[in-house]
C-alpha beads as a LAMMPS data file, in Angstrom:
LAMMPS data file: protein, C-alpha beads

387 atoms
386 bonds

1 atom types
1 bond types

-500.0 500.0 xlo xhi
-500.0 500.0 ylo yhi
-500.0 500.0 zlo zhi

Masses

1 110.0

Atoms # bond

1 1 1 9.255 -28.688 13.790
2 1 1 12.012 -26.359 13.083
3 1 1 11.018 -22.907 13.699
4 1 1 13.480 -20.048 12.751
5 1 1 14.716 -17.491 15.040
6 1 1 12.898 -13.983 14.350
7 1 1 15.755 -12.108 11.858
8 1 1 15.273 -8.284 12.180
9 1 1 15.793 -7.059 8.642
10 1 1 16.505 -3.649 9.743
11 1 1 20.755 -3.879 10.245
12 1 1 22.498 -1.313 12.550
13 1 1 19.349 -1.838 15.229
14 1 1 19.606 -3.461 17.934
15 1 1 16.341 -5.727 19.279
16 1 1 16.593 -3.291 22.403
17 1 1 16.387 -0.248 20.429
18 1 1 13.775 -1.582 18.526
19 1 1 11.998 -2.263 21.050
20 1 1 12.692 1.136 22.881
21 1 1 11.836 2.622 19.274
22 1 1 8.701 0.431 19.273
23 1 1 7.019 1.672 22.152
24 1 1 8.591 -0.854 25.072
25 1 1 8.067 -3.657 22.197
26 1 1 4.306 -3.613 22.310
27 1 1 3.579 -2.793 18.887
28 1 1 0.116 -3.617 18.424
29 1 1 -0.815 -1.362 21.339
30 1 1 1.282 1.289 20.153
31 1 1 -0.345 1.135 17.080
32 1 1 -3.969 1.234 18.134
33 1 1 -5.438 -1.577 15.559
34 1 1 -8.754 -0.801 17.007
35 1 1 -8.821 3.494 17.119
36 1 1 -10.946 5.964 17.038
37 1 1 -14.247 5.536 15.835
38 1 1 -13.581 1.464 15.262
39 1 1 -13.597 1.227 19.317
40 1 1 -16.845 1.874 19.599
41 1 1 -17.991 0.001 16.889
42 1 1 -15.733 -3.595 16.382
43 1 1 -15.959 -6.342 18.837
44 1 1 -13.088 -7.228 21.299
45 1 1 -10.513 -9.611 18.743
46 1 1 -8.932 -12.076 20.244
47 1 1 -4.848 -12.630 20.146
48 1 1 -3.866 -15.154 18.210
49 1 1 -2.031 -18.134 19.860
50 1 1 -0.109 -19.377 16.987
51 1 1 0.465 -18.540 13.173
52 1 1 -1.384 -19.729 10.410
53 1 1 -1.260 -22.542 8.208
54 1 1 -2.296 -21.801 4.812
55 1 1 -0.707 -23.413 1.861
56 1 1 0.564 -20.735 -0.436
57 1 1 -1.202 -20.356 -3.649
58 1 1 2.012 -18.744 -5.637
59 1 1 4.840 -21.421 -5.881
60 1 1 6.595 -24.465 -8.038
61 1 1 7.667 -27.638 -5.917
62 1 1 11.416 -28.719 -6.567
63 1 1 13.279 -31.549 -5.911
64 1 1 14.624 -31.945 -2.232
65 1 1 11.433 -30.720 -0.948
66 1 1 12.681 -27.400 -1.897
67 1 1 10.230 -24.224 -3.616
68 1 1 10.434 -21.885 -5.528
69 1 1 7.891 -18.535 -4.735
70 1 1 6.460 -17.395 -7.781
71 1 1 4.548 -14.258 -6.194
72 1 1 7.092 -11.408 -6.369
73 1 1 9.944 -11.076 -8.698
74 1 1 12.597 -12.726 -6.567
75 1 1 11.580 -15.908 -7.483
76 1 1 13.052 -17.180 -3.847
77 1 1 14.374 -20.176 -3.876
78 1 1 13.853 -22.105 -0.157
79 1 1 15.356 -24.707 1.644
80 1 1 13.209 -27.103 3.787
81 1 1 12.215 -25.376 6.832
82 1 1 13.133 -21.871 5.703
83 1 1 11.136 -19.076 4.964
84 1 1 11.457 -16.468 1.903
85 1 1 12.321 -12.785 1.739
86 1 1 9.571 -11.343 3.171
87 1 1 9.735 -13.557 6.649
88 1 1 6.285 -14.899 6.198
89 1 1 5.780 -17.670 3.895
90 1 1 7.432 -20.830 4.886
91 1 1 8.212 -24.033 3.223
92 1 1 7.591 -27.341 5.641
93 1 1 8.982 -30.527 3.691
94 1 1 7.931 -29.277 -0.059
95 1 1 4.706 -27.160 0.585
96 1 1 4.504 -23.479 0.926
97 1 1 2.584 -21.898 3.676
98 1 1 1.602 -18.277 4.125
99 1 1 2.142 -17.814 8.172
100 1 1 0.039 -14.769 8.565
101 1 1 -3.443 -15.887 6.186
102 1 1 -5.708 -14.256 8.684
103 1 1 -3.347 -13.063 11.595
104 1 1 -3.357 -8.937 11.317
105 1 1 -1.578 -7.291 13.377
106 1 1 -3.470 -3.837 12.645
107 1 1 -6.985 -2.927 12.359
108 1 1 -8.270 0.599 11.623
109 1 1 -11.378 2.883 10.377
110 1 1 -9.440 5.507 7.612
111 1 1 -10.345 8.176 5.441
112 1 1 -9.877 6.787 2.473
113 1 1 -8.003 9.924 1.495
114 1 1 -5.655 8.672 4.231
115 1 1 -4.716 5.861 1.536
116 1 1 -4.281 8.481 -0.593
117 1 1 -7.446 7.742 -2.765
118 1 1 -8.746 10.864 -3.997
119 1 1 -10.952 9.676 -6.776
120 1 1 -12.241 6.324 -5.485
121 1 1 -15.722 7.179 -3.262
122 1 1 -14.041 10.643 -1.580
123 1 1 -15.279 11.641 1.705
124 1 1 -16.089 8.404 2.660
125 1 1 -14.066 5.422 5.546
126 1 1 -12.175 2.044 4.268
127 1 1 -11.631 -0.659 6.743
128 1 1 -8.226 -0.949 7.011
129 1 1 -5.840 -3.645 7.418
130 1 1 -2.238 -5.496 7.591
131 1 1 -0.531 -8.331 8.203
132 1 1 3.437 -7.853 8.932
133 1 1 5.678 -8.696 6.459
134 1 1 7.121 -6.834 3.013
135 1 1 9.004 -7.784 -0.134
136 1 1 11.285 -4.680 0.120
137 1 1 12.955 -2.769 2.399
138 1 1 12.684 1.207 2.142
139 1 1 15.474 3.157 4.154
140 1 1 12.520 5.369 4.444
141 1 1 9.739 3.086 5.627
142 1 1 7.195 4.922 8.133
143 1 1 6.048 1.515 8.955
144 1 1 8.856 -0.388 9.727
145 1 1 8.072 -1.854 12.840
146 1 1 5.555 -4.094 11.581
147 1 1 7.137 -4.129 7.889
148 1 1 10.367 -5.236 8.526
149 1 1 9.946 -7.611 11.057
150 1 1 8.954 -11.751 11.595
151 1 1 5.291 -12.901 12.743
152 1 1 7.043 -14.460 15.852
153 1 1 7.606 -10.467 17.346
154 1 1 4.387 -9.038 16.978
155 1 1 1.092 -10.070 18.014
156 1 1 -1.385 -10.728 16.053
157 1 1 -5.496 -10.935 16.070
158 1 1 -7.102 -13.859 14.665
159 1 1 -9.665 -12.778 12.059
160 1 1 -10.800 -14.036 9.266
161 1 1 -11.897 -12.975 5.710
162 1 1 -15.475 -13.654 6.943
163 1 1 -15.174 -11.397 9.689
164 1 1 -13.186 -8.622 8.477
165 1 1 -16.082 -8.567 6.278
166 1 1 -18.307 -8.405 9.023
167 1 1 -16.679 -5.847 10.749
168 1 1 -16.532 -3.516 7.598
169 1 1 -20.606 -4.073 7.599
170 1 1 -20.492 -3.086 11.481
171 1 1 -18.590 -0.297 10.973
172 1 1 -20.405 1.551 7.970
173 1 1 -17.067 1.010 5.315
174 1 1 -18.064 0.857 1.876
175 1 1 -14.525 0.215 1.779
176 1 1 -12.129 -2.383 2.981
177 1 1 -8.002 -1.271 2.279
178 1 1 -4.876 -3.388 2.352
179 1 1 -2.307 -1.557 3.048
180 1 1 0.393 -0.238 6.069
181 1 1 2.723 -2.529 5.144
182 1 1 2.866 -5.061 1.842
183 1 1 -0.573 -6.788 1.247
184 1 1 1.627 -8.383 -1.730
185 1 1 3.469 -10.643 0.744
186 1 1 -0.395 -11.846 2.253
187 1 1 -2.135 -12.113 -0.985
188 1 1 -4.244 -15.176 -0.165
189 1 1 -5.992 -13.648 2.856
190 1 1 -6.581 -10.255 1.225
191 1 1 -8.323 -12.093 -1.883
192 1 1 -10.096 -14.295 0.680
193 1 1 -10.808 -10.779 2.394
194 1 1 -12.248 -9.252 -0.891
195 1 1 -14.095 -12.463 -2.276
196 1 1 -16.127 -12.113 1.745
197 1 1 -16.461 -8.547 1.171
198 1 1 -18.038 -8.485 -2.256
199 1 1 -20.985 -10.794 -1.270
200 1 1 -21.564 -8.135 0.783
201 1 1 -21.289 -5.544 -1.278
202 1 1 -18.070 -3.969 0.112
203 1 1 -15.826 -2.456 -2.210
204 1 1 -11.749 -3.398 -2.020
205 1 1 -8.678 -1.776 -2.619
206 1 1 -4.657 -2.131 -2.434
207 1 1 -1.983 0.023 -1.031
208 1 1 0.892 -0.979 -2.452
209 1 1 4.496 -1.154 -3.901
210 1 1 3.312 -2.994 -7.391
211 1 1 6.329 -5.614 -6.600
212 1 1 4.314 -8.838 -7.698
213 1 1 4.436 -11.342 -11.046
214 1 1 1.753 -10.585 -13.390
215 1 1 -0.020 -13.889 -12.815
216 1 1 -0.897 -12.996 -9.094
217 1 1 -1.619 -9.400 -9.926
218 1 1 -4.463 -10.543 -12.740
219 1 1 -6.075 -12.872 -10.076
220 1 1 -6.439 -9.911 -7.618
221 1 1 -7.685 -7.906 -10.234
222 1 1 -10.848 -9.772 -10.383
223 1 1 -11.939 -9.438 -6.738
224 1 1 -9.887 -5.978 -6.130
225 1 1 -11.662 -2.204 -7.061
226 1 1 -8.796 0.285 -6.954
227 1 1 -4.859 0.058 -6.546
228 1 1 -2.659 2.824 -5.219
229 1 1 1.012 2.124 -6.180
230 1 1 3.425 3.716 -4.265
231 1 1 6.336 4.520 -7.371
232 1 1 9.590 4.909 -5.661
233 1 1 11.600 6.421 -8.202
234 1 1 12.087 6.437 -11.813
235 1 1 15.601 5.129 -11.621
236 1 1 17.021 1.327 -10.952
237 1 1 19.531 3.080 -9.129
238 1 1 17.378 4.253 -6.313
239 1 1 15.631 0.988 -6.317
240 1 1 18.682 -1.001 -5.717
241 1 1 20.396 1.532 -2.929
242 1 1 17.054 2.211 -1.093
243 1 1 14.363 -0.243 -1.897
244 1 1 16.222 -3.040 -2.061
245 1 1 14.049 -4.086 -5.502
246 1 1 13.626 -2.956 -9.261
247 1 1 11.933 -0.176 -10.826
248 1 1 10.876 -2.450 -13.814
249 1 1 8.241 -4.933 -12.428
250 1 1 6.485 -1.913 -10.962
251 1 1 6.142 -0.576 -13.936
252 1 1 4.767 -3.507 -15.727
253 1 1 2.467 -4.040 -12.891
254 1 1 0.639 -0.310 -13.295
255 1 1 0.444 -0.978 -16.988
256 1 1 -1.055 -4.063 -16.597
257 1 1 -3.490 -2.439 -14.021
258 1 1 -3.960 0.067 -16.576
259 1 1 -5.347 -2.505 -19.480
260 1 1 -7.153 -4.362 -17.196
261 1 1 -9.196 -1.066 -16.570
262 1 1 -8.632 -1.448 -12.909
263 1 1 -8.607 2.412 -11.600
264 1 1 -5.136 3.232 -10.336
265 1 1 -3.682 6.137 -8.336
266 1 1 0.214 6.643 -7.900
267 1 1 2.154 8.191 -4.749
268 1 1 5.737 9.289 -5.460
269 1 1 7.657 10.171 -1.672
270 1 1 9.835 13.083 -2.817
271 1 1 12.726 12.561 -1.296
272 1 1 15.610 15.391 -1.225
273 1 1 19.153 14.523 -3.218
274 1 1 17.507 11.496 -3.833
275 1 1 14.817 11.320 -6.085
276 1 1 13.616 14.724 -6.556
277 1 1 15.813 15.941 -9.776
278 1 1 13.693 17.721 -12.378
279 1 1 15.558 15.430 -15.071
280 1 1 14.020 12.666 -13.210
281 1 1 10.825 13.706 -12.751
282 1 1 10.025 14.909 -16.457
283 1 1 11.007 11.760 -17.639
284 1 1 8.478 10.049 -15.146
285 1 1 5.709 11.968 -16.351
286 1 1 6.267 11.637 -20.091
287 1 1 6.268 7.710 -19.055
288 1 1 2.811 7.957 -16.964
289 1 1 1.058 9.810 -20.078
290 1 1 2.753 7.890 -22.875
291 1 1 2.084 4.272 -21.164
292 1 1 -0.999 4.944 -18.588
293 1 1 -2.530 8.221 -19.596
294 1 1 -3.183 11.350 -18.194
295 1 1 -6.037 10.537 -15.844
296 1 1 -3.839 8.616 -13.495
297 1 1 -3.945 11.052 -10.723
298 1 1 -0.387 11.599 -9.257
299 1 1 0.430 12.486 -5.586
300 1 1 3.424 13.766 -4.948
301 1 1 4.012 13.513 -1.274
302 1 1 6.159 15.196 1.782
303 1 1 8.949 13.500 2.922
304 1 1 9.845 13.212 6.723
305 1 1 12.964 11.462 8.289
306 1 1 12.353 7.724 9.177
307 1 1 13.764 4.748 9.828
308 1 1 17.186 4.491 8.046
309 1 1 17.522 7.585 6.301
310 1 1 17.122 10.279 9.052
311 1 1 19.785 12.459 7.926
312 1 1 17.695 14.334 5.046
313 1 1 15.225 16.944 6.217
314 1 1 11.818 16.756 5.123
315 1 1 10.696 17.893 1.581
316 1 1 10.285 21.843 0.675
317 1 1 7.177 22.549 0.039
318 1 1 8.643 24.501 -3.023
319 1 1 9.999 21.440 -3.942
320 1 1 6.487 19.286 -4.085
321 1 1 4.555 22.283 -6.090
322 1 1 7.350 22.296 -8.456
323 1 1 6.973 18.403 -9.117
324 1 1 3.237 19.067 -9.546
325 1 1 3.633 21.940 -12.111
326 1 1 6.404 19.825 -14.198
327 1 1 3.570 17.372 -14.252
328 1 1 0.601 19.077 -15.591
329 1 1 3.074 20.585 -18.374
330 1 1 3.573 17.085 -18.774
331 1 1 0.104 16.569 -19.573
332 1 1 -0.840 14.948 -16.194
333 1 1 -4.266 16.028 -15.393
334 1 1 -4.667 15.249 -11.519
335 1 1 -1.427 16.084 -9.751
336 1 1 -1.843 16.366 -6.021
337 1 1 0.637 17.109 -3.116
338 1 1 0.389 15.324 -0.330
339 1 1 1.291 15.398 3.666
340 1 1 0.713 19.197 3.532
341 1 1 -2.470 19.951 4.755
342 1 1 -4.212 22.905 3.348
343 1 1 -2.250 23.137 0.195
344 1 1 -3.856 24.221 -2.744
345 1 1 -2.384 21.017 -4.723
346 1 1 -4.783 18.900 -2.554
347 1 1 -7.613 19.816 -4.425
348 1 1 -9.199 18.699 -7.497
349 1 1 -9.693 20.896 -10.571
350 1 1 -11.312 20.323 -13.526
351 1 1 -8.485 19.772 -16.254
352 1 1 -10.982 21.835 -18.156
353 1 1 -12.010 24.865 -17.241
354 1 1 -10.169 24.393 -13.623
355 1 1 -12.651 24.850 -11.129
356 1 1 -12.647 23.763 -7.351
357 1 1 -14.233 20.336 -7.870
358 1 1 -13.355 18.848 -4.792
359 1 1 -12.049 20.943 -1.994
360 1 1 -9.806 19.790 0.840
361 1 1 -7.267 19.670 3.861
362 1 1 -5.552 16.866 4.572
363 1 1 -7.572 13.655 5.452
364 1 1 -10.951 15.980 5.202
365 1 1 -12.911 16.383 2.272
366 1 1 -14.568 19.941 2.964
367 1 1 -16.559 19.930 -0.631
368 1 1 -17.511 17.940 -3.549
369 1 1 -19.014 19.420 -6.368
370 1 1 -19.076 17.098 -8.956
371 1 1 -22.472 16.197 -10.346
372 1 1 -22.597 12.414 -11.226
373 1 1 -19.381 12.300 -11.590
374 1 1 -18.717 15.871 -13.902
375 1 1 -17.644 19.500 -13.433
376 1 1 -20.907 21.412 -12.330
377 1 1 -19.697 24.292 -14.784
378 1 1 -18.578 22.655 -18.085
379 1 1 -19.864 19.495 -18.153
380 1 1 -16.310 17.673 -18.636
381 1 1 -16.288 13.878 -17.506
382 1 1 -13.723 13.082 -14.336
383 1 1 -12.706 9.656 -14.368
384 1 1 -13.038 8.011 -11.156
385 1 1 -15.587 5.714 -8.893
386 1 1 -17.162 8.077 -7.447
387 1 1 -20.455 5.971 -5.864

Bonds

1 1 1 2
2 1 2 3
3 1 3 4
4 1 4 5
5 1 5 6
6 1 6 7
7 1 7 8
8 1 8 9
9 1 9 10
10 1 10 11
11 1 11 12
12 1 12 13
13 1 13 14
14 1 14 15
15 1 15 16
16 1 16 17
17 1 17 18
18 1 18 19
19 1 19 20
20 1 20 21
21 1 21 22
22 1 22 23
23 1 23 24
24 1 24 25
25 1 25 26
26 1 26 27
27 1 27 28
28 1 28 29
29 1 29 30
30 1 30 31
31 1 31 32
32 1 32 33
33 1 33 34
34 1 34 35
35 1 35 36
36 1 36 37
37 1 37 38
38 1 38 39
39 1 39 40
40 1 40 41
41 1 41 42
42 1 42 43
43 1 43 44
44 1 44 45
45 1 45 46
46 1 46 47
47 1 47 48
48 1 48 49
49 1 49 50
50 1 50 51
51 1 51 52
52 1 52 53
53 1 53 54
54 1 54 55
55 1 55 56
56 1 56 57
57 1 57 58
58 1 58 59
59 1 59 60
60 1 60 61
61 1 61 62
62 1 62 63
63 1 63 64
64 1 64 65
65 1 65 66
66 1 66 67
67 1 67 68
68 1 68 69
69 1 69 70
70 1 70 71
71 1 71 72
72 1 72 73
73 1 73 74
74 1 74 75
75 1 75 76
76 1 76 77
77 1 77 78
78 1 78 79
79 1 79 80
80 1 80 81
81 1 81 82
82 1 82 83
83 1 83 84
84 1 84 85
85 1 85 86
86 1 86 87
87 1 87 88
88 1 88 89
89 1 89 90
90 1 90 91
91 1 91 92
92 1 92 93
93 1 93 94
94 1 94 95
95 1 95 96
96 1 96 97
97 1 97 98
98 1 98 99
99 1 99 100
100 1 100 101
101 1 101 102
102 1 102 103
103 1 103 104
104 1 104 105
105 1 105 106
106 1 106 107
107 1 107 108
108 1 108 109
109 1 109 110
110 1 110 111
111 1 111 112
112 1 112 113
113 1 113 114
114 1 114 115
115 1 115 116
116 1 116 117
117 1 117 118
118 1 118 119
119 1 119 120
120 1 120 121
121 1 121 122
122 1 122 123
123 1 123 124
124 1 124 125
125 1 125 126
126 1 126 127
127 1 127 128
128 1 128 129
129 1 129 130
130 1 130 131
131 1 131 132
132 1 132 133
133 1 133 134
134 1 134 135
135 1 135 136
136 1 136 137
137 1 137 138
138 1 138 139
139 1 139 140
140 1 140 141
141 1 141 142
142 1 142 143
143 1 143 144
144 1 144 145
145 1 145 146
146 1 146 147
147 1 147 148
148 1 148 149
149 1 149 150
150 1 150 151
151 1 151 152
152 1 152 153
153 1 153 154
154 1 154 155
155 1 155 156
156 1 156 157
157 1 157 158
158 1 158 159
159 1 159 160
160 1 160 161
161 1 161 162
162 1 162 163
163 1 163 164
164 1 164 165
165 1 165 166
166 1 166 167
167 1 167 168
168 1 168 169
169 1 169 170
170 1 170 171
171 1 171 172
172 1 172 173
173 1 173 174
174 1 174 175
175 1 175 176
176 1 176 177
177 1 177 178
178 1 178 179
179 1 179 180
180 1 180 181
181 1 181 182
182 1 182 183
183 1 183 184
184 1 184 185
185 1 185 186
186 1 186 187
187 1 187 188
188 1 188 189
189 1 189 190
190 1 190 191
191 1 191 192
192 1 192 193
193 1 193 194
194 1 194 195
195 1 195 196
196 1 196 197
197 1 197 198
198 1 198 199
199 1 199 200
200 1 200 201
201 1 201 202
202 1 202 203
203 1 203 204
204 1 204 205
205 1 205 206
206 1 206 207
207 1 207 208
208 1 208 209
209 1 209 210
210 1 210 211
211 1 211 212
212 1 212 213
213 1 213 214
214 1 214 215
215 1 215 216
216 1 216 217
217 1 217 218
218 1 218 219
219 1 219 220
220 1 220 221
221 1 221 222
222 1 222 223
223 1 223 224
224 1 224 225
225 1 225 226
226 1 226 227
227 1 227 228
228 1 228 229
229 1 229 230
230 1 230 231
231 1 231 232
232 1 232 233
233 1 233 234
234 1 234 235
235 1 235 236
236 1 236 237
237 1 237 238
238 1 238 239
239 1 239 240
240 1 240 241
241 1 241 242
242 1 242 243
243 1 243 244
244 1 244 245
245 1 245 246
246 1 246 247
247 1 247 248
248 1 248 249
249 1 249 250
250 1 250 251
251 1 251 252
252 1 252 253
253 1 253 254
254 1 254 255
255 1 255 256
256 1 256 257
257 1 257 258
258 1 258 259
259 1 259 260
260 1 260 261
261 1 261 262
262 1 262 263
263 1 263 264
264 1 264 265
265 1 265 266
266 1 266 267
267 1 267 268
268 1 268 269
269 1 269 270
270 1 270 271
271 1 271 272
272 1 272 273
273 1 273 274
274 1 274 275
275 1 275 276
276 1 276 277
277 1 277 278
278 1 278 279
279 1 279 280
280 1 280 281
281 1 281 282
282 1 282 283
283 1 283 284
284 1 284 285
285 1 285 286
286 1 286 287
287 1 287 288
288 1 288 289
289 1 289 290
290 1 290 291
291 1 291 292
292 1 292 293
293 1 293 294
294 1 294 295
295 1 295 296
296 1 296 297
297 1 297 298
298 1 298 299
299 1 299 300
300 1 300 301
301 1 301 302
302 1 302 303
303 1 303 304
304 1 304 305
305 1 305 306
306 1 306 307
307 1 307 308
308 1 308 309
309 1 309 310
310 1 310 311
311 1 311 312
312 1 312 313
313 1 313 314
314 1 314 315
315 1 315 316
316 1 316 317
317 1 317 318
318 1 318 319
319 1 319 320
320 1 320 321
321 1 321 322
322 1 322 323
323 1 323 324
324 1 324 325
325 1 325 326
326 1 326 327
327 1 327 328
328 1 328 329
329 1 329 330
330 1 330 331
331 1 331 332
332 1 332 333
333 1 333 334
334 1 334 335
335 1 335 336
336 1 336 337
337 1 337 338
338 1 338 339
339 1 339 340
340 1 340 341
341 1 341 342
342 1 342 343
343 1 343 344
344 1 344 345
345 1 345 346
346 1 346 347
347 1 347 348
348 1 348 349
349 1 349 350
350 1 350 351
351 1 351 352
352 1 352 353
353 1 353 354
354 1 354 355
355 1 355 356
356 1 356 357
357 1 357 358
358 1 358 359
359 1 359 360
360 1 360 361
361 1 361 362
362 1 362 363
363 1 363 364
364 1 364 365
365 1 365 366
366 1 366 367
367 1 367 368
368 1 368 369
369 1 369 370
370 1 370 371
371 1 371 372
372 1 372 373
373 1 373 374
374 1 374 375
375 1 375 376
376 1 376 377
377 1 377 378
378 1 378 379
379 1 379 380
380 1 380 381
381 1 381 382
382 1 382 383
383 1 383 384
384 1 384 385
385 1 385 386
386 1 386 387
């Protein structure tokens, strides 16, 4: 069978500096898919020999033995042989395959602030994982190695949904996250993932850009617990230039998570010249409270120089606590800033009477006051899963 030559979506690198950029090419080493506490704790996982072959669950047969993918909005359209956007779906003479259903190339024990989730279960780990592959390509990506790359250039582990589960169990995870790169792009082994984990009790959530057709985001609603959507921008512009997607369908994707009473977070990078206008920002937050409410917490997040767009310096702090004010005028009653450890803005008040709920820096949660899930002082309700 024909198999593709690896395509390295990132233009202006070369595969040596990639590599050289990569750690000498060993990717999965330099990323430590088994770290820290998870060392001690998961089982030695063994490389995988080969990529997977697991018919797609998201797609319309044509004539020709061509496909169309109806997962994301770009509706690819593929040839026999030939593989869609994101590298890792493939169609073999008229039948889609997902090449990475239980091939990850990164396997860790998170915070689950690390995410950030900072009303879902605080204080406590999410078994974390990803396959490679995305649906867009951010200038900015901090992942990029194993987001904008083919299955063919990193190795993988072979595990599947039953034990990922297991290893969440081993590990003492309440939690198991998709995330690091696009869990959009392998959405049949994460619901496979969370379908194991709920027999055993293990809760699931999704990091991620909100770039999918409704019909696959309403399936993963009923095996999913919590979504974190990372909103780019609140301009097409800035989609088009630096995403390489749309603004729209990631809107339509939080609302929808939003009526299906699925609890939602949102991450918006500020990024200087680029998406950090006050203009812009207002008008983001009168969207969030007119369409999703006001107790969608909202991080807004430190920019640092990656990938493609290393000629901006990082974020001003000034900059971040001004985006958080302009969004509690808004009516926004959980804005957070994020990558700036020991910031005030990491904390959670009571919208209130604005006490120290939950206190913390960075990754740590240092205290948690709520009483079943309210203010210890007033009484007042904070929406969240909080056990």
């Amino acid at each position: 069978m024909k198999i593709p030559a690896p395509r390295m979506r990132s233009e202006g690198w070369s595969r040596r500096e990639f590599l050289e950029a990569s750690g000498a090419g060993c990717l999965l080493a330099a990323l430590g898919p088994i770290a820290g506490r998870a060392s001690a704790v998961f089982p030695e996982l063994r490389i995988a020999k080969n990529l997977s072959s697991v018919e797609a669950r998201y797609y319309e047969k044509l004539p020709n033995r061509r496909v169309r993918c109806k997962l994301c909005p770009r509706e690819c359209v593929i040839d026999d042989q030939e593989r869609g956007y994101c590298g890792v779906r493939e169609n073999r003479g008229g039948t889609y395959f997902t090449l990475v259903h239980s091939r990850p190339v990164s396997i860790h024990v998170d915070p689950i602030e690390k995410k950030p989730f900072f009303h879902f279960l605080p204080g406590t780990e999410a078994l974390s994982l990803a396959t490679v592959g995305c649906n867009v390509e951010c200038k900015f990506c901090q992942n990029w190695q194993i987001s904008q790359v083919r299955p063919e250039q990193v190795d993988a582990y072979e595990a599947s949904p039953q034990l990922i589960a297991e290893l969440a169990q081993q590990a003492g995870s309440p939690t198991i996250s998709y995330t690091y790169t696009e869990p959009v792009v392998f959405v049949e082994y994460m619901y496979d993932c969370a379908a194991e984990g709920r027999k055993k009790g293990i809760r699931n959530v999704m990091v991620s850009n909100g770039y999918i057709q409704k019909g696959a985001m309403e399936d993963l609603c009923g095996v999913l617990d919590a979504v974190k959507i990372d909103l780019k921008a609140f301009t097409e512009r800035f989609y088009t230039e630096l995403v390489a997607g749309e603004l729209k369908p990631v809107l339509e994707t939080l609302k929808l998570l939003v009526s299906r009473g699925m609890w939602t977070e949102i991450v918006y990078l500020m990024i200087p010249t680029k998406n950090d206008s006050k203009d812009e920002l207002k008008e983001m937050c009168r969207w969030i409270v007119g369409e999703l409410g006001p107790n969608v917490p909202v991080h807004f997040t430190r920019f640092y120089p990656q990938y493609r767009l290393r000629n901006l310096p990082p974020t001003p702090v000034e900059t971040l606590r001004m985006a958080r004010e302009i969004a509690l005028e808004a009516g926004i009653h959980f804005a957070y800033i994020g990558n700036v450890p020991g910031d005030e803005g990491e904390n959670t008040y009571c919208p209130r009477c604005h006490s120290v709920l939950i206190r913390r820096v960075g990754f740590s949660v240092l205290q948690n006051n709520l009483k079943s899930g309210r203010c210890p002082k007033c009484g007042e309700r904070i929406p969240g899963v909080w056990s």
